[in-house]
One Martini backbone bead per residue (centre of mass of N, CA, C, O) as a GRO file, in nm:
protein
  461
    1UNK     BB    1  -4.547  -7.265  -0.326
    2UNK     BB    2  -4.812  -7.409  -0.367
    3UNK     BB    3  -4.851  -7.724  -0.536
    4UNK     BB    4  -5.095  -7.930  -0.826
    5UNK     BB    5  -4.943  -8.101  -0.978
    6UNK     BB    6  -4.861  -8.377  -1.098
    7UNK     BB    7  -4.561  -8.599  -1.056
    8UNK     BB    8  -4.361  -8.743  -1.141
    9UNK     BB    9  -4.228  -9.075  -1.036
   10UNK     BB   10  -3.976  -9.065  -1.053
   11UNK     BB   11  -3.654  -9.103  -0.948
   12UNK     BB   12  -3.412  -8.846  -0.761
   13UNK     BB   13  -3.217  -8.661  -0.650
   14UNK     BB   14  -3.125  -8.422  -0.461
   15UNK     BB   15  -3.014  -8.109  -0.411
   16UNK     BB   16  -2.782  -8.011  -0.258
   17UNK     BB   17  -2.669  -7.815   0.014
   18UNK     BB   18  -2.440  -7.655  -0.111
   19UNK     BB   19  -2.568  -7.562  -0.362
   20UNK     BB   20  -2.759  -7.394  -0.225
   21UNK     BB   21  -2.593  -7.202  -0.103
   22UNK     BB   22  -2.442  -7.116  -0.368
   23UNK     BB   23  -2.686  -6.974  -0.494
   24UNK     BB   24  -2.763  -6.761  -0.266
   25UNK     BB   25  -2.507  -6.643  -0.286
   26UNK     BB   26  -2.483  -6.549  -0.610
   27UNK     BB   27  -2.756  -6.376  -0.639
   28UNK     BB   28  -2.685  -6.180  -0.431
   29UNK     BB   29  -2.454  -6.003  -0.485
   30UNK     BB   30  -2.475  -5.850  -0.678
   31UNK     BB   31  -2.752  -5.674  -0.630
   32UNK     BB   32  -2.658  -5.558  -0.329
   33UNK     BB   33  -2.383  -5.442  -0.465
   34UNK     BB   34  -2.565  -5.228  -0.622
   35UNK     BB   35  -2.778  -5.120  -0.383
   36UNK     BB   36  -2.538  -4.981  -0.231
   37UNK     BB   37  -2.430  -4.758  -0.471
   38UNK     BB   38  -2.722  -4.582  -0.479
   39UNK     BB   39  -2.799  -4.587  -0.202
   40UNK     BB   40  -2.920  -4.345   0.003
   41UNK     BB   41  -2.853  -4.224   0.287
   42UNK     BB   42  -3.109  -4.300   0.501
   43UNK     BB   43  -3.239  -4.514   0.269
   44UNK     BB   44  -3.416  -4.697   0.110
   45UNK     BB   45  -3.362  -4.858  -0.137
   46UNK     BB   46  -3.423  -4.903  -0.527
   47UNK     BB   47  -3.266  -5.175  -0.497
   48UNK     BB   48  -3.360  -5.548  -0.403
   49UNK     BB   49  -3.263  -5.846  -0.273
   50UNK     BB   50  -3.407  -6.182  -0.253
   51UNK     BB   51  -3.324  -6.517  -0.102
   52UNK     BB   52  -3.450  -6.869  -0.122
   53UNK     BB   53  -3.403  -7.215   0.030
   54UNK     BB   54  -3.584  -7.521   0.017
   55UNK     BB   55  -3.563  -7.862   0.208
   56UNK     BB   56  -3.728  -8.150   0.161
   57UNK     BB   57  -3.777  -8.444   0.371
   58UNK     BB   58  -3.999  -8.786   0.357
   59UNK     BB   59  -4.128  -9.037   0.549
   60UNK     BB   60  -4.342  -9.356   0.520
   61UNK     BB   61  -4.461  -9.594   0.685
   62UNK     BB   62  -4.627  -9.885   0.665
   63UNK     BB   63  -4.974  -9.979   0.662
   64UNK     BB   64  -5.318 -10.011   0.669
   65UNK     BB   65  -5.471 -10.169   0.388
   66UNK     BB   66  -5.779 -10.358   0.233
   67UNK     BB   67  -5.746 -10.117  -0.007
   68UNK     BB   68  -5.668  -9.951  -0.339
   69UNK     BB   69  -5.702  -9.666  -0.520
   70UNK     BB   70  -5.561  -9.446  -0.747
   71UNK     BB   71  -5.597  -9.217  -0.479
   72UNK     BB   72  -5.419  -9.332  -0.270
   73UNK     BB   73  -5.253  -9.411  -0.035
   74UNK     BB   74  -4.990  -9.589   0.008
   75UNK     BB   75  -4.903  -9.854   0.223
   76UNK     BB   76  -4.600  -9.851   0.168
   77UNK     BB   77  -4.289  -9.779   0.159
   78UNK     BB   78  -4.196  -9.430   0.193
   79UNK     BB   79  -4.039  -9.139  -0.010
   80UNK     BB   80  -3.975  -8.749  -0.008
   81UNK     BB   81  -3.889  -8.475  -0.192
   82UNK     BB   82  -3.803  -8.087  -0.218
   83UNK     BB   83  -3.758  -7.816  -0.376
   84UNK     BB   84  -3.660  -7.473  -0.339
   85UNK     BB   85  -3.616  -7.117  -0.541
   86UNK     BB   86  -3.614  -6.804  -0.477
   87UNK     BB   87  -3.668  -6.468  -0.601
   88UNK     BB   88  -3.617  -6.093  -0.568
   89UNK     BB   89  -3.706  -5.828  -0.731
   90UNK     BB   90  -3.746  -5.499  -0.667
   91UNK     BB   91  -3.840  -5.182  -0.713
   92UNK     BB   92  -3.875  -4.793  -0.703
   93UNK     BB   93  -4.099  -4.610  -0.888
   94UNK     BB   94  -4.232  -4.401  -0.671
   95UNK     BB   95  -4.408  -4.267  -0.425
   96UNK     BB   96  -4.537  -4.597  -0.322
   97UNK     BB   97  -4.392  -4.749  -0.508
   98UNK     BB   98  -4.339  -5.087  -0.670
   99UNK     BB   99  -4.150  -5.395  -0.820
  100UNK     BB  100  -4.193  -5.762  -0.850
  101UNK     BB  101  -3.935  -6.047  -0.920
  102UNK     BB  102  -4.001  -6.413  -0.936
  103UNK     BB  103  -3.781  -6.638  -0.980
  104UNK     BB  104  -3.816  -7.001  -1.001
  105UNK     BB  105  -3.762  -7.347  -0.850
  106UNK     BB  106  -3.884  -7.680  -0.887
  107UNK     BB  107  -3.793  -8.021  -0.724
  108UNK     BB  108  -3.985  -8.345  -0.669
  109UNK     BB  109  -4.101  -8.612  -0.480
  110UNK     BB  110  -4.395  -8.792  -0.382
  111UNK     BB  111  -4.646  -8.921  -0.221
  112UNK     BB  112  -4.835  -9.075  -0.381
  113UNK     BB  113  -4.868  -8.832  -0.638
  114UNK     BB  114  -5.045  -8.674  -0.450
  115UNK     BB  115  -5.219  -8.870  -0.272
  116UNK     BB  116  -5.495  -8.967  -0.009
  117UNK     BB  117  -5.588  -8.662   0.074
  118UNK     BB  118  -5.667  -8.326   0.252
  119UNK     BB  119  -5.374  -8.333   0.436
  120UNK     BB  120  -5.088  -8.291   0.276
  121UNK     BB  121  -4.769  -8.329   0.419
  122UNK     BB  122  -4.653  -8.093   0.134
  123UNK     BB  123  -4.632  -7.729   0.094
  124UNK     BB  124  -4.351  -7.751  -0.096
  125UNK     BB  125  -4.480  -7.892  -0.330
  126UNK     BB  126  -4.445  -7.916  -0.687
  127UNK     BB  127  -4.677  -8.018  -0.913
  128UNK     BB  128  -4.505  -7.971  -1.170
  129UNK     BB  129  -4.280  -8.109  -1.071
  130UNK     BB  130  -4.032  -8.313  -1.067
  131UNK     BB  131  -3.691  -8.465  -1.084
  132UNK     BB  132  -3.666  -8.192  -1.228
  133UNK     BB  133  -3.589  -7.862  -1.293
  134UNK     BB  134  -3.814  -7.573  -1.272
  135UNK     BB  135  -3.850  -7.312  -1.419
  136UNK     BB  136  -4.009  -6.992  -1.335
  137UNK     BB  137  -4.274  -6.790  -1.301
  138UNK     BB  138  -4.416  -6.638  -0.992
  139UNK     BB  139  -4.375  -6.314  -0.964
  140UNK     BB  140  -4.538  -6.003  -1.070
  141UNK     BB  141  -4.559  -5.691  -0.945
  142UNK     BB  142  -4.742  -5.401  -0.828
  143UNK     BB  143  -4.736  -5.132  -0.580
  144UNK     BB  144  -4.968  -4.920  -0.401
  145UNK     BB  145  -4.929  -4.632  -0.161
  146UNK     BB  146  -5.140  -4.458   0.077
  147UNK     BB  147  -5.120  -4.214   0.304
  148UNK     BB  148  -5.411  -4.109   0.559
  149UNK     BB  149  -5.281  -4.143   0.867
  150UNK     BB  150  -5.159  -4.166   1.176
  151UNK     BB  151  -4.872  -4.279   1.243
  152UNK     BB  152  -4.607  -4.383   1.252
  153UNK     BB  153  -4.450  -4.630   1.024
  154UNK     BB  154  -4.214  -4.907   0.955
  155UNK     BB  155  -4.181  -5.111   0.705
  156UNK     BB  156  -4.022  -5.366   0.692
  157UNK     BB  157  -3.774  -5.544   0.497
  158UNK     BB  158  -3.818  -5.822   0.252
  159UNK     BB  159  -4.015  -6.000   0.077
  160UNK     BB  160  -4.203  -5.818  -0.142
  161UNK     BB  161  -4.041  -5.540   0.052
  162UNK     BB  162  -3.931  -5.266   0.032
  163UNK     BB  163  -3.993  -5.057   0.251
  164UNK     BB  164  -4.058  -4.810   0.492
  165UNK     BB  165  -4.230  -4.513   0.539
  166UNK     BB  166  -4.559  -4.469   0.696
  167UNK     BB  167  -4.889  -4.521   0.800
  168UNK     BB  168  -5.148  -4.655   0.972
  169UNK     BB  169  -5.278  -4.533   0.715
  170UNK     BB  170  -5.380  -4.727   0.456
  171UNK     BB  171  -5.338  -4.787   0.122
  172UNK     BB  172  -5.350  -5.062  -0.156
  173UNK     BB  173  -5.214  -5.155  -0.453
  174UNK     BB  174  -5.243  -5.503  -0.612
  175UNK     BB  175  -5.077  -5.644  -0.949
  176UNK     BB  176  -5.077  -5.909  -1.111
  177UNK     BB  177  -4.839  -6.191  -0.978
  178UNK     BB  178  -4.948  -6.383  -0.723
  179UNK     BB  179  -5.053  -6.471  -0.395
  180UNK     BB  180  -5.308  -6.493  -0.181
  181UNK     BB  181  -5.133  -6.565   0.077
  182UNK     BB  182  -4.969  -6.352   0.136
  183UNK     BB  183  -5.267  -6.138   0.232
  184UNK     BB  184  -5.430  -6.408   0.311
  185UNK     BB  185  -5.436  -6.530   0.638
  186UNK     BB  186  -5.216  -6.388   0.826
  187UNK     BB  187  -5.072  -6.659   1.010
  188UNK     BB  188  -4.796  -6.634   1.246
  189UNK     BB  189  -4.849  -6.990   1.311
  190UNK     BB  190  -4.962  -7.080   1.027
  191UNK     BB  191  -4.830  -7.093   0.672
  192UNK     BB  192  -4.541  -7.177   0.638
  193UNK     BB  193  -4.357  -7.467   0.465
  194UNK     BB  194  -4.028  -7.384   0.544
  195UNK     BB  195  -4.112  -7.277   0.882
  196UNK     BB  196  -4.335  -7.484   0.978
  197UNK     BB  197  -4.587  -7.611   0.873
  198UNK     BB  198  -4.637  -7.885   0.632
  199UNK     BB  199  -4.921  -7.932   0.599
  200UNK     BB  200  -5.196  -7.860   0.408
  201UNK     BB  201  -5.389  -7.775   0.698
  202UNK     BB  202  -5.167  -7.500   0.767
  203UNK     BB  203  -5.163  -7.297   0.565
  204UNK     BB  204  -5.505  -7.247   0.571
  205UNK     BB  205  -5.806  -7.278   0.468
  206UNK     BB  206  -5.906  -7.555   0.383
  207UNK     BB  207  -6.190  -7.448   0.266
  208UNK     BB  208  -6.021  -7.276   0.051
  209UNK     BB  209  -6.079  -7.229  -0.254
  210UNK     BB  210  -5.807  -7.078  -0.398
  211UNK     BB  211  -5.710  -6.885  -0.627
  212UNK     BB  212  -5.479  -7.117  -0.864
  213UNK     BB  213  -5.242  -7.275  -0.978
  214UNK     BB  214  -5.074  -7.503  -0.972
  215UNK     BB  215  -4.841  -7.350  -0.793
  216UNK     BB  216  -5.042  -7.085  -0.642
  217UNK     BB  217  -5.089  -6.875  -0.902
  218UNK     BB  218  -5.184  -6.567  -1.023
  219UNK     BB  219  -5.416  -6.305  -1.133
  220UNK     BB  220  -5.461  -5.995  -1.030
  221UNK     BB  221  -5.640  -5.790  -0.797
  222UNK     BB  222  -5.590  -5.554  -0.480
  223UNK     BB  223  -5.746  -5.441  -0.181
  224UNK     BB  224  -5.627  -5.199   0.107
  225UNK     BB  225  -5.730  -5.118   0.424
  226UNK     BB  226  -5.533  -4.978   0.683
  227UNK     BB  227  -5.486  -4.986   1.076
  228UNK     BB  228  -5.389  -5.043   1.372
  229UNK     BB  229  -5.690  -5.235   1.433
  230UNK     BB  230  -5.808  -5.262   1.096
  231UNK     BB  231  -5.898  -5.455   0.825
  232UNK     BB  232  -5.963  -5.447   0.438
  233UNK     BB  233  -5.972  -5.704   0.161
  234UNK     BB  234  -5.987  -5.713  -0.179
  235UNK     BB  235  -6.005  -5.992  -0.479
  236UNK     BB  236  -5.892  -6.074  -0.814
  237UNK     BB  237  -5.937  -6.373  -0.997
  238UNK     BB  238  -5.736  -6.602  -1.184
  239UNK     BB  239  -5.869  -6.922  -1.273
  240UNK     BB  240  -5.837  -7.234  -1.403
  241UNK     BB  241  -5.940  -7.362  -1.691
  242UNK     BB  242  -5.876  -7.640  -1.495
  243UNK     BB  243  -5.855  -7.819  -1.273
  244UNK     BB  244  -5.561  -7.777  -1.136
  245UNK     BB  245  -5.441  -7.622  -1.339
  246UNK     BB  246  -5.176  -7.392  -1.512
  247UNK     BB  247  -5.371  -7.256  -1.719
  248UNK     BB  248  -5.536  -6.945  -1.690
  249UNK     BB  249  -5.866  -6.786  -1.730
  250UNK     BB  250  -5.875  -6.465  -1.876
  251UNK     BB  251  -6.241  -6.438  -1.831
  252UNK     BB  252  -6.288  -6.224  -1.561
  253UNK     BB  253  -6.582  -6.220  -1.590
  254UNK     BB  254  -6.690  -6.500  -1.575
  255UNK     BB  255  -6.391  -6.628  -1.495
  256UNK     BB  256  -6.371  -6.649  -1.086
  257UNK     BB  257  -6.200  -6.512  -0.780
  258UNK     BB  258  -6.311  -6.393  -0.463
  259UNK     BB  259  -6.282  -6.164  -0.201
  260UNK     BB  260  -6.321  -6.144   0.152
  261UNK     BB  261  -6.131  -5.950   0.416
  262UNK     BB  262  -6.166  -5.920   0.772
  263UNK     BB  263  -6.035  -5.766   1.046
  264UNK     BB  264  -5.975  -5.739   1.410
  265UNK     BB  265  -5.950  -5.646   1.699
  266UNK     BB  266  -6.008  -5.753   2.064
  267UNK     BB  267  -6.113  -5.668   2.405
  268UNK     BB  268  -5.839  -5.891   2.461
  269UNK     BB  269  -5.588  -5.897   2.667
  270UNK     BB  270  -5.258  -6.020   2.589
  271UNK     BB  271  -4.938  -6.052   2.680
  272UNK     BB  272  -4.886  -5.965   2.292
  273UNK     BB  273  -5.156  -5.869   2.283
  274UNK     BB  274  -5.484  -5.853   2.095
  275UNK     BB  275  -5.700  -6.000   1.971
  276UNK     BB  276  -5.760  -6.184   1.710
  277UNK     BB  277  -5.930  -6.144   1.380
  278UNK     BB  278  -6.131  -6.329   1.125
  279UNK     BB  279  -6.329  -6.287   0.799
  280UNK     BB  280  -6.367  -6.483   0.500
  281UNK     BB  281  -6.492  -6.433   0.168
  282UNK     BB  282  -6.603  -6.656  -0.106
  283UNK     BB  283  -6.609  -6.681  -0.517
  284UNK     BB  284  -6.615  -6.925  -0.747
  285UNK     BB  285  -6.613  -6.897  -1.125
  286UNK     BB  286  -6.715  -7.199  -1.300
  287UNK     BB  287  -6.589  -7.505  -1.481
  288UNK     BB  288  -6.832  -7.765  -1.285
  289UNK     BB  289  -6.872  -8.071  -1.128
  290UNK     BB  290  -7.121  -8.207  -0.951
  291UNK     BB  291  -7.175  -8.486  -0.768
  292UNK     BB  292  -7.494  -8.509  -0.831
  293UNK     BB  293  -7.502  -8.550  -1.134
  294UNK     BB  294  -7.293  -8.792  -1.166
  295UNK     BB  295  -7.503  -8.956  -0.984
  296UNK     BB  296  -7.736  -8.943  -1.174
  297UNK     BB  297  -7.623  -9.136  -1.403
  298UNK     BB  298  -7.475  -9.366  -1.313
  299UNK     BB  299  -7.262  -9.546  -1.218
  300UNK     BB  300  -6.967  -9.440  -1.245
  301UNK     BB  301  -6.870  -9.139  -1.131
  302UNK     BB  302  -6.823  -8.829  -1.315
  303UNK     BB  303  -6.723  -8.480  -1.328
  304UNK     BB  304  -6.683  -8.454  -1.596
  305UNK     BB  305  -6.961  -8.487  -1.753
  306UNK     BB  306  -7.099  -8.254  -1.554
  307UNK     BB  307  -7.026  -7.964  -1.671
  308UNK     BB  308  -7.058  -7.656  -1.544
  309UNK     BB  309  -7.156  -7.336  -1.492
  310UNK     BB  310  -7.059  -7.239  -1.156
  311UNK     BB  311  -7.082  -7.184  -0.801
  312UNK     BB  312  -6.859  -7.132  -0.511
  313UNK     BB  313  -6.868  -7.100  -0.148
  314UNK     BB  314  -6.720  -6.949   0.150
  315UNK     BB  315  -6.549  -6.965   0.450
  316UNK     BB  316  -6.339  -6.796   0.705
  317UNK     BB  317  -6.183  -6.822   1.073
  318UNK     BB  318  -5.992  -6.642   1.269
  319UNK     BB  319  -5.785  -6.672   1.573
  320UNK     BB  320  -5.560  -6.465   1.786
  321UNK     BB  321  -5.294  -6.569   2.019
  322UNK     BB  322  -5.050  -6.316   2.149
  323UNK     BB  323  -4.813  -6.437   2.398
  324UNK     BB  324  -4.472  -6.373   2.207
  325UNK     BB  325  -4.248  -6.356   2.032
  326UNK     BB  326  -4.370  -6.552   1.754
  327UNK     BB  327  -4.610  -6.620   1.977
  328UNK     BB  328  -4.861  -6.844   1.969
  329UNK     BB  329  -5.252  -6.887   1.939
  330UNK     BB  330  -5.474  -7.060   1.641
  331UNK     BB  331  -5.810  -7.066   1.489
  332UNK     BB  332  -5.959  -7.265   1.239
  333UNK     BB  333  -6.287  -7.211   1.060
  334UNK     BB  334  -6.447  -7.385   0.778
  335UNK     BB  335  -6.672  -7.359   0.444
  336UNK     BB  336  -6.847  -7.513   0.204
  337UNK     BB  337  -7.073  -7.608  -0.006
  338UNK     BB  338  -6.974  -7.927  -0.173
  339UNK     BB  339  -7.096  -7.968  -0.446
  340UNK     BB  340  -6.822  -7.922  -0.599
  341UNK     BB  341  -6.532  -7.969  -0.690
  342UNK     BB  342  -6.264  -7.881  -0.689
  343UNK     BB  343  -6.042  -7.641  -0.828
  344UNK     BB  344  -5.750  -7.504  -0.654
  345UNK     BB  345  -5.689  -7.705  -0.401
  346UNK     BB  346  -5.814  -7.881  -0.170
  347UNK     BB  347  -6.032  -8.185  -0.025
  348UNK     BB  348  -6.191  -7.957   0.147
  349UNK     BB  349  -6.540  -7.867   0.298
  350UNK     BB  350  -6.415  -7.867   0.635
  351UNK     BB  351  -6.303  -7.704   0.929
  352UNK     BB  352  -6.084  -7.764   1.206
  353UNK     BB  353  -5.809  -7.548   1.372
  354UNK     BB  354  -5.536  -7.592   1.624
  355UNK     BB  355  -5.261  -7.364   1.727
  356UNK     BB  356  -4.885  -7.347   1.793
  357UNK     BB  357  -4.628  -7.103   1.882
  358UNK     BB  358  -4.300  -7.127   1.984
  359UNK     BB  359  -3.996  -7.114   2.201
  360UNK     BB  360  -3.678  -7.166   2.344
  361UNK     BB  361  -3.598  -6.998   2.596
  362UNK     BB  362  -3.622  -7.193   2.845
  363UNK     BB  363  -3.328  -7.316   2.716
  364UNK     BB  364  -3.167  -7.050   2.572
  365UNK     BB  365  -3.392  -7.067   2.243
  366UNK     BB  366  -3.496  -6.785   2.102
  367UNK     BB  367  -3.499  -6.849   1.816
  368UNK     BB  368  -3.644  -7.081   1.827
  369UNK     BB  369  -3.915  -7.305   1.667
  370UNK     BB  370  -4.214  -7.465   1.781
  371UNK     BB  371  -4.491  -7.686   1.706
  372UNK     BB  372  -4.874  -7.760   1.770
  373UNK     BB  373  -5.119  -7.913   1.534
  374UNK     BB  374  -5.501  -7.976   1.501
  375UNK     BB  375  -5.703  -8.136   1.233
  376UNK     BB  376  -6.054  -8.178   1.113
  377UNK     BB  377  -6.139  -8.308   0.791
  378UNK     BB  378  -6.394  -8.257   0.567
  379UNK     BB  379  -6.712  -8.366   0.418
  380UNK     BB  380  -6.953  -8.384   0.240
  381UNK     BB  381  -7.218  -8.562   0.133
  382UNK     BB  382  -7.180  -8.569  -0.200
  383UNK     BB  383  -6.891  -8.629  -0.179
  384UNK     BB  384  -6.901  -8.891  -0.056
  385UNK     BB  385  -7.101  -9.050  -0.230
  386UNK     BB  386  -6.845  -9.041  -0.465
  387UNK     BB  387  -6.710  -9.211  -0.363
  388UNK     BB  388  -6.868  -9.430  -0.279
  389UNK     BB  389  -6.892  -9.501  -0.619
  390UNK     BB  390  -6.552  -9.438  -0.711
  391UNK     BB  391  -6.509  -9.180  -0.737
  392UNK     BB  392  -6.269  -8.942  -0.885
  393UNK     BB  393  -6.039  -8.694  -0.808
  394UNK     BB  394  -5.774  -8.520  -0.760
  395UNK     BB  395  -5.704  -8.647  -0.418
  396UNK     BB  396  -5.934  -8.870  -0.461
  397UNK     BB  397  -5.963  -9.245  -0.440
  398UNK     BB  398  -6.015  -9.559  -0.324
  399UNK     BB  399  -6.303  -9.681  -0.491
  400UNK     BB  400  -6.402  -9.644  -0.202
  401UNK     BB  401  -6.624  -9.548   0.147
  402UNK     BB  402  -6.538  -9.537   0.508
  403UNK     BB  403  -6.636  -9.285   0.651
  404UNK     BB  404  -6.417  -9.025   0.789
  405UNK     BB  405  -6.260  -8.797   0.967
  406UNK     BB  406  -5.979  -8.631   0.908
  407UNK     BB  407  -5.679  -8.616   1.108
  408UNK     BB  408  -5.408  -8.364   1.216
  409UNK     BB  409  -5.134  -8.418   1.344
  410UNK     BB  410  -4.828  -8.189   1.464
  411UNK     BB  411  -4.495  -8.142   1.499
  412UNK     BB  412  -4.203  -7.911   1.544
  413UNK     BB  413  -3.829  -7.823   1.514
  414UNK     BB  414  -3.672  -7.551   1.530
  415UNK     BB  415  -3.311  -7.467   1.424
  416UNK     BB  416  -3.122  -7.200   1.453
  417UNK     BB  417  -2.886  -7.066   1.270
  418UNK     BB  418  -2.595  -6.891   1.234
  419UNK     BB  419  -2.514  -6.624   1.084
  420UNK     BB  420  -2.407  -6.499   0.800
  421UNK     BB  421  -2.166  -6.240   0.752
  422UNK     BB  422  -2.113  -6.116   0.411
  423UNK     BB  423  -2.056  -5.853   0.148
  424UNK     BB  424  -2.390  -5.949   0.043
  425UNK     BB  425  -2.477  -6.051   0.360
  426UNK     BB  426  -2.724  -6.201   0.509
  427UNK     BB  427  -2.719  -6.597   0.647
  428UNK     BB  428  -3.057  -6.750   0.716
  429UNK     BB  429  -3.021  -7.055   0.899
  430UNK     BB  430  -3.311  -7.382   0.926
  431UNK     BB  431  -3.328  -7.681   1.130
  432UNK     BB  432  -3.635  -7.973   1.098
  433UNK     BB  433  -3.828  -8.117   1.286
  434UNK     BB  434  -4.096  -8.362   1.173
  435UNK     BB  435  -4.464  -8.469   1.248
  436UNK     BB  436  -4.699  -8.696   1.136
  437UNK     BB  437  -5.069  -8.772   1.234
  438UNK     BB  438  -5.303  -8.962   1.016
  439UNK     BB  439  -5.652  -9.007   1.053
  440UNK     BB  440  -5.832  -9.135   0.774
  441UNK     BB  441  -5.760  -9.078   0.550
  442UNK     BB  442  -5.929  -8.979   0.281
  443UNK     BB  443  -6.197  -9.059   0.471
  444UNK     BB  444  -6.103  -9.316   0.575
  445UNK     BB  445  -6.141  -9.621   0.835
  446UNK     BB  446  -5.988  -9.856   0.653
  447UNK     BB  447  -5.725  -9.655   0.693
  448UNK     BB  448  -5.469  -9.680   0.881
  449UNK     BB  449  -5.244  -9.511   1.027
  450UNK     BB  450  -5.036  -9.224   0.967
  451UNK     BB  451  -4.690  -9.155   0.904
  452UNK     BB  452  -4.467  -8.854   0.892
  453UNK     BB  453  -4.147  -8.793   0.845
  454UNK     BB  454  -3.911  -8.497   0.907
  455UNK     BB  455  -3.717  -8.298   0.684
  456UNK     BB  456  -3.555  -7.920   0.705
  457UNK     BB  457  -3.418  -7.658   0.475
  458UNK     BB  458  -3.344  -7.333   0.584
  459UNK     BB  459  -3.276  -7.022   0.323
  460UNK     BB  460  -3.168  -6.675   0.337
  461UNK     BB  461  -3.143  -6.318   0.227
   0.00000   0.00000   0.00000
């Protein structure tokens, strides 16, 4: 979902939108129609297809700023757009257990190279691709549940679940290649940039430089118990070999990233159920190089000269208040140590945010979906005096820095358009507009403020 190399800069058309729609109906039809012939009555299917593509368009009028450096945001007029289109194949491969394969592709071309920012504008850009459409293996693992106790409860099927019945209490083990995301910081009002917030302030915690390659996605293992009140989930991933890197580092006994999550209801009853916490507690193990050791050099700093084997560690706490059907607000502030480098994230190192999902019910329109949400990002002080020395990051780098901390205000409106029902299945499609003021760019007083309007196509079977 989330990608991280820089893409290529030149520009070029952006795949129609006919065409997005007739590859999602081409890819379901075989698939479902497969699936419908082999599975048996009242039970869920043995093999299931679901496709999606997301189409964002982004423009950016021109700011005052009285110098720029090579990772700055340009002060000029851009505009910006990114596609993507991923597949989901199922497979049940016996009680409890299935294996899922993501074929993707993705083509944009970003504001600025994709720098200039800690909350970067959009988070469905794919930093491996440019101009051109790069196809790609996204997801591929297996996953196996163990029912312990518990009410009866139906899973719903979905992208990368084909559900069915299970009790609220169990284990599962999942392997392979798929995002962190996915499973941890599973925040239903501010997660995904297809259908929710753009920025990338509001995709996960700031400062949770998580474990994954320059596309968003990692190798590892992960286990979870989860109970009707509580869950508890624990995961092993491979890091990229440098630094934002596309190739990861498979020697996961030296480097690697570790994660803990719990999370738990909370005694706070509210109108659509109990106050939700969470905990995320992380440990990334690799080669990387700290910001004071770089400025102990003297001269125009660079963290590439002094890397060496260390630890980054950080936090993030999560509450969500849910208020009614797919409504709600949620809270999260994180922190990392700030010592070295980001390495597989963005580059925020403490976070505070805040904001919610609602519906427009109010007015007639209980299926559409609309948001407003605020971040604060901050930089440790030695990464700040990195940069004011000219030190220049993975997307930051003004050449100097009158520090401030970067503020991103954002806001939504998802109109849910009526479903299309084929004998392929249905198709599920929405269209929004969203806006987005982010003051301090890149942490810098000197620069900005800077708006950012966007137009958005969600389409999925």
């Amino acid at each position: 979902m989330m990608s991280r190399l820089l893409p290529a800069r030149r520009h070029a058309r952006s795949m129609p939108l006919a065409a997005t729609v007739a590859l999602l109906l081409v890819a379901a039809a075989p698939w479902r129609v497969a699936a419908q012939a082999v599975e048996a009555p009242a039970a869920p299917p043995p093999v299931a297809w679901h496709a999606q593509a997301t189409w964002a368009w982004q423009a950016k009028p021109a700011f005052a700023a009285p110098y720029t450096g090579p990772n700055s945001l340009v002060p000029g007029r851009e505009k910006s757009y990114s596609f993507t289109t991923t597949g989901d194949l199922g497979v049940r491969l016996w009680q409890g257990a299935e294996a899922h394969f993501n074929p993707e592709a993705a083509q944009g071309v970003p504001l600025s190279h994709l720098a200039g920012a800690g909350g970067l504008s959009n988070g469905e850009l794919a930093r491996t691709s440019g101009a051109n459409l790069s196809v790609y293996r996204a997801r591929m693992f297996v996953q196996q549940r163990w029912a312990t106790g518990g009410d009866a409860e139906t899973i719903p099927a979905d992208f990368n679940e084909l559900g069915g019945a299970s009790r609220t209490s169990r284990w599962t083990v999942r392997a392979g290649a798929f995002s962190l995301l996915d499973y941890f910081d599973n925040n239903p009002y501010a997660k995904d940039p297809r259908e929710q917030f753009f920025n990338w302030s509001f995709l996960t915690h700031g400062a949770w430089d998580y474990a994954a390659d320059a596309r968003g996605y990692s190798v590892g293992a992960m286990i979870e118990y989860r109970t009707s009140t509580w869950a508890v989930r624990a995961a092993r991933m491979e890091l990229p070999r440098e630094s934002n890197g596309l190739a990861l580092d498979s020697h996961w006994r030296q480097h690697y990233g570790d994660q803990l999550e719990v999370e738990s209801d909370l005694p706070v009853l509210l109108p659509a159920g109990p106050l939700r916490a969470r905990l995320l507690l992380y440990r990334n193990r690799a080669v990387m190089g700290r910001f004071d050791d770089a400025l102990a050099l003297g001269g125009t700093p660079d963290v590439a000269w002094v890397r060496r084997a260390q630890s980054k560690t950080g936090w993030g706490v999560t509450l969500e208040a849910p208020l009614g059907e797919e409504a709600g607000l949620f809270l999260r502030a994180s922190r990392n140590n700030g010592q070295s480098e980001t390495y597989a994230f963005t580059e925020i190192d403490q976070q505070l945010s805040l904001g919610g999902q609602f519906t427009g019910a109010a007015w007639g329109r209980s299926k559409d979906r609309w948001g407003v949400a605020w971040a604060a990002n901050g930089l440790s002080r030695p990464h700040r005096s990195y940069l004011a020395a000219g030190g220049q990051g993975f997307f930051l780098g003004d050449g100097r820095l009158n520090y401030g901390p970067e503020q991103v205000l954002e806001a939504y409106y998802r109109w849910t358009l009526p479903d299309v029902v084929t004998s392929a299945g249905t198709l599920r499609s929405a269209f929004s507009l969203g806006a987005q003021h982010l003051v301090h760019p890149g942490y810098n007083r000197d620069r900005g403020p800077v708006q950012v309007y966007s137009l958005r196509w969600h389409s999925e079977f």
